[in-house]
SEFI-49278 format. One record per residue (C-alpha): x, z, y. Coordinates in steps of 0.25 Angstrom, whole numbers, padded with zeros to 4 digits, always signed. Example, Ala and Ser with C-alpha at 12.3 -4.5 7.8 and 13.67 -1.06 7.14 Angstrom:
% SEFI-49278
+0049+0031-0018;+0055+0029-0004;
% end
This chain:
% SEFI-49278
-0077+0034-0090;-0075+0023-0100;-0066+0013-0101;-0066-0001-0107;-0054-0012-0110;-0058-0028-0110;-0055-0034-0123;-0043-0044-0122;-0048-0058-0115;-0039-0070-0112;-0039-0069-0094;-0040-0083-0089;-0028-0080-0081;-0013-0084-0087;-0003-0080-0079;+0004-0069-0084;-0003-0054-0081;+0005-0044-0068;+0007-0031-0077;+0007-0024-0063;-0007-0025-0058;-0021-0019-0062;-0034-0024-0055;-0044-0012-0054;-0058-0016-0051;-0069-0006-0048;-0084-0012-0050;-0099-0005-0049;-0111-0013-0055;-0106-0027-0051;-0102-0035-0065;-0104-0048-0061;-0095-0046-0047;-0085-0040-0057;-0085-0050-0065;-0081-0060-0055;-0069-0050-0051;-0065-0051-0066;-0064-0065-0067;-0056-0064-0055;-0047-0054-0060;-0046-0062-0073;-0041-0076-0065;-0030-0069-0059;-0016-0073-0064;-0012-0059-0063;-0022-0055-0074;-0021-0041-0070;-0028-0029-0080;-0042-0027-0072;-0048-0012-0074;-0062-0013-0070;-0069+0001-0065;-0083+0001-0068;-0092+0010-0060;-0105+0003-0064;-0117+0011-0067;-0121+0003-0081;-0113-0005-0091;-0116-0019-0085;-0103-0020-0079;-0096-0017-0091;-0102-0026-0101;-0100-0038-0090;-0087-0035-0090;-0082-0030-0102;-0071-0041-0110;-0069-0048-0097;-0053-0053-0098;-0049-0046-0084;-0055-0033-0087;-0044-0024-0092;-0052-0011-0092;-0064-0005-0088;-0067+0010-0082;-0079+0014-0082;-0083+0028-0074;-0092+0038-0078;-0097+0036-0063;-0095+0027-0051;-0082+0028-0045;-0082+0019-0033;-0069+0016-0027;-0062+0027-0036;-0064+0018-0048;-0051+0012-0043;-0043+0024-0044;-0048+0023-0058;-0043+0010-0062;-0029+0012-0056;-0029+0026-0065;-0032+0015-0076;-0021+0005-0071;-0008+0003-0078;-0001-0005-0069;+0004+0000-0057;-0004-0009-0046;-0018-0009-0045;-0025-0021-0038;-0041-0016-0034;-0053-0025-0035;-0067-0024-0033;-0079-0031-0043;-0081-0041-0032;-0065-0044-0029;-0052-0048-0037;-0036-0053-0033;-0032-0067-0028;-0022-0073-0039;-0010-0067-0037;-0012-0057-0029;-0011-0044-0039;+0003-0050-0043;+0005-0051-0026;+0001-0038-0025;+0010-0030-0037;+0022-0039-0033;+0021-0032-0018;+0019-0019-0026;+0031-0020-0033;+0039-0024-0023;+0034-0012-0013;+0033-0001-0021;+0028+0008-0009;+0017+0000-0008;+0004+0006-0014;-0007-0003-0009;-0009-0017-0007;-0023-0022+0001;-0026-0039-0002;-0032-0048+0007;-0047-0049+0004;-0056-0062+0004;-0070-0062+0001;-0079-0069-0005;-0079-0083-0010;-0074-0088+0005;-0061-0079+0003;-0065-0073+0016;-0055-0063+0023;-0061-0048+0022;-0059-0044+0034;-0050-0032+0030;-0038-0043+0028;-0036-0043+0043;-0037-0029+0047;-0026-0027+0035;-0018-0038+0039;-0019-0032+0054;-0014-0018+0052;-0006-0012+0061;+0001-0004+0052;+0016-0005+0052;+0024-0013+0043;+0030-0007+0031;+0043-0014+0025;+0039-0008+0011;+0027-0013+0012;+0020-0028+0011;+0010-0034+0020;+0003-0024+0029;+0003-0008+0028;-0014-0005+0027;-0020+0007+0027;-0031-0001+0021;-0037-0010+0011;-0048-0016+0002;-0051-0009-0011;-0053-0021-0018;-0041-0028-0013;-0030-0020-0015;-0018-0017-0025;-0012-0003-0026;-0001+0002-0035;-0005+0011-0046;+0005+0021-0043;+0001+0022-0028;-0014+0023-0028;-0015+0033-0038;-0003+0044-0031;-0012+0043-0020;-0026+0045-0029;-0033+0032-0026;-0044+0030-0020;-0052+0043-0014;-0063+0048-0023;-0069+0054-0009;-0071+0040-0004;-0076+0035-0017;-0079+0020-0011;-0080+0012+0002;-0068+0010+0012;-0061+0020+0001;-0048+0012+0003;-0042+0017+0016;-0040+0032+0011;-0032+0027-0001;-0023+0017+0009;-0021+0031+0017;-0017+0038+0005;-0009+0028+0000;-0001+0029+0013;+0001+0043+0014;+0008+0043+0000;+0018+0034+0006;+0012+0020-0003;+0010+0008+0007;-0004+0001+0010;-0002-0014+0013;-0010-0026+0015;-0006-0039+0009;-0012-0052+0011;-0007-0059+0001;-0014-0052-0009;-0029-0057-0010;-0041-0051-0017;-0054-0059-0017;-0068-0050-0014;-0082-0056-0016;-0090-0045-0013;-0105-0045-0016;-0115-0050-0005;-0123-0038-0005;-0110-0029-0006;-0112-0014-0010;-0123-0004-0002;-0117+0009+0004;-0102+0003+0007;-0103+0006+0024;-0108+0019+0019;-0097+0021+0011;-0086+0016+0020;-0091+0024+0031;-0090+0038+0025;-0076+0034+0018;-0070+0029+0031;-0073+0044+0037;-0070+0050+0024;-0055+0045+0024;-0053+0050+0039;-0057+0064+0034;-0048+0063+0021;-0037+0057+0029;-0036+0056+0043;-0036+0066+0055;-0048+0074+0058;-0048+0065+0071;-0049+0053+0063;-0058+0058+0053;-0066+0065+0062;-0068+0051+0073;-0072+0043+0057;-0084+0055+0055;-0089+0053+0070;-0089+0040+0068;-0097+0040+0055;-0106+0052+0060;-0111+0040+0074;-0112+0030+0064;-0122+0039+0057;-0128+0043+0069;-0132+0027+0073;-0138+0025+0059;-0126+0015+0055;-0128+0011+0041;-0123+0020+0030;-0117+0030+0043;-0127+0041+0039;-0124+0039+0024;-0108+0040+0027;-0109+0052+0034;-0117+0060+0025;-0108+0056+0014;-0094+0060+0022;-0101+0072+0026;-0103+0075+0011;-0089+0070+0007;-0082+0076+0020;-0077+0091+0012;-0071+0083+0002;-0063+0074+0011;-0058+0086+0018;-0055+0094+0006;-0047+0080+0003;-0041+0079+0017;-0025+0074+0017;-0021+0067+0031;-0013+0058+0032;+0002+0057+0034;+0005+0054+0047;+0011+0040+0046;-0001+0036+0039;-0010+0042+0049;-0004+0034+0059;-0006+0023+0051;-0021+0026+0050;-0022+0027+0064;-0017+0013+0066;-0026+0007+0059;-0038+0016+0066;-0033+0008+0077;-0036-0006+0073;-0046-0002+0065;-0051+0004+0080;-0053-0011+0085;-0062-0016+0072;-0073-0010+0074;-0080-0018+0066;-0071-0016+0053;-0074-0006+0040;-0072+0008+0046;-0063+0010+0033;-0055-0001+0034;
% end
């Protein structure tokens, strides 16, 4: 792996830098979307160090890049490493919180200092899932309203609403935290990959909130990435074997196993690929306490009566 710093460029934004708060961005074949994010990140008033991993197949991304004022440094893996890019980045981090952001999204003005304030202030706290809007319309995604509607108890620790859920490119986490608990699973390696690091956070004892006064932006690409349903599908029942009661895990595998059977798109490619995958999750199998099992359950509850929603959400 290889890693480059940016040369020294005057940011366009003057207020005085958070010393508390790395932005970690992960990006695959994608400069120009990048770019946009850059630029974002550069406006912000917290002017935050930006580490940029690259899993690019070439060198275009890096020569788009390279000297641009946001970027702080640039890893660069000797192979793809999907979602575990991140874990990569935080390694690289010296400040003790760590927003996440994609190459097609960035933080609202504000926000990152926001989100190290509550930090600070709640040092059980681990994670912290934003509020999304897409697009140039600002669009709710609609994950903000099944956070803002768990049913998960209250916490006086903790702000907003206890989650055991999030999106990847709209979260914060603290350093400290995220590593104890080993960051995101290299089983999982991307797609719906953030619920297993909520559960994992939980059973350390860290809290998982959702806070709506913190606001990332996400303009994804129209034509999106290929393979994603695929992806989300096998890591959905993946996390049920690696984490939850053999009932649980057992209902998810059935459930994938049907979908197969119809011919549903990316089913058939799901389940190959958790069968392949499924000695490893075993060998790697920890439950979960019970308080956060129960927890779990709760939300398989609500999530019960949204059919129509992410099966990994």
């Amino acid at each position: 792996m290889s890693t480059e710093s940016a040369p020294g460029r005057t940011r366009r934004a003057t207020a005085a830098p958070d010393p508390r708060i790395t932005v970690a961005v992960i990006t695959r074949d994608r400069a120009a979307s990048l770019l946009r994010t850059l630029d974002a990140l550069a406006e912000l008033p917290e002017r935050p160090p930006v580490i940029v991993v690259d899993n690019s197949r070439d060198d275009t991304t890096r020569r788009a890049v390279r000297g641009h004022p946001a970027l702080t440094r640039l890893l660069r893996p000797a192979v793809n490493t999907g979602a575990l890019g991140r874990n990569l980045a935080v390694r690289h981090a010296r400040t003790p919180y760590v927003a996440f952001s994609d190459d097609d999204s960035w933080w609202e003005p504000g926000s990152l200092r926001r989100a190290a304030d509550l930090l600070d202030h709640h040092p059980r706290l681990g994670l912290l899932a934003a509020r999304t809007l897409v697009g140039d319309q600002a669009a709710e995604d609609p994950l903000n309203a099944v956070l803002d509607a768990s049913p998960l108890p209250a916490e006086p620790d903790l702000p907003g609403r206890p989650v055991l859920g999030f999106l990847g490119c709209a979260c914060v986490v603290r350093r400290e935290a995220f590593l104890a608990v080993g960051g995101f699973h290299p089983l999982l390696f991307f797609g719906g990959e953030e619920t297993l690091l909520a559960y994992d956070l939980a059973a350390e004892g860290w809290g998982v909130a959702y806070e709506p006064t913190l606001c990332a932006r996400h303009h994804p690409e129209d034509h999106g990435r290929t393979g994603r349903p695929f992806l989300v599908r096998r890591n959905h029942v993946l996390t049920t074997c690696l984490r939850r009661p053999w009932p649980v895990a057992l209902r998810a595998g059935a459930g994938l196993a049907v979908a197969a059977a119809a011919g549903r798109p990316g089913a058939r490619r799901a389940l190959k690929e958790t069968l392949v995958r499924f000695p490893a999750a075993l060998a790697r199998r920890r439950t979960l306490p019970p308080h956060v099992e129960h927890a779990a359950r709760l939300l398989d509850r609500q999530a019960a009566v949204r059919p129509q929603e992410d099966p990994a959400r």
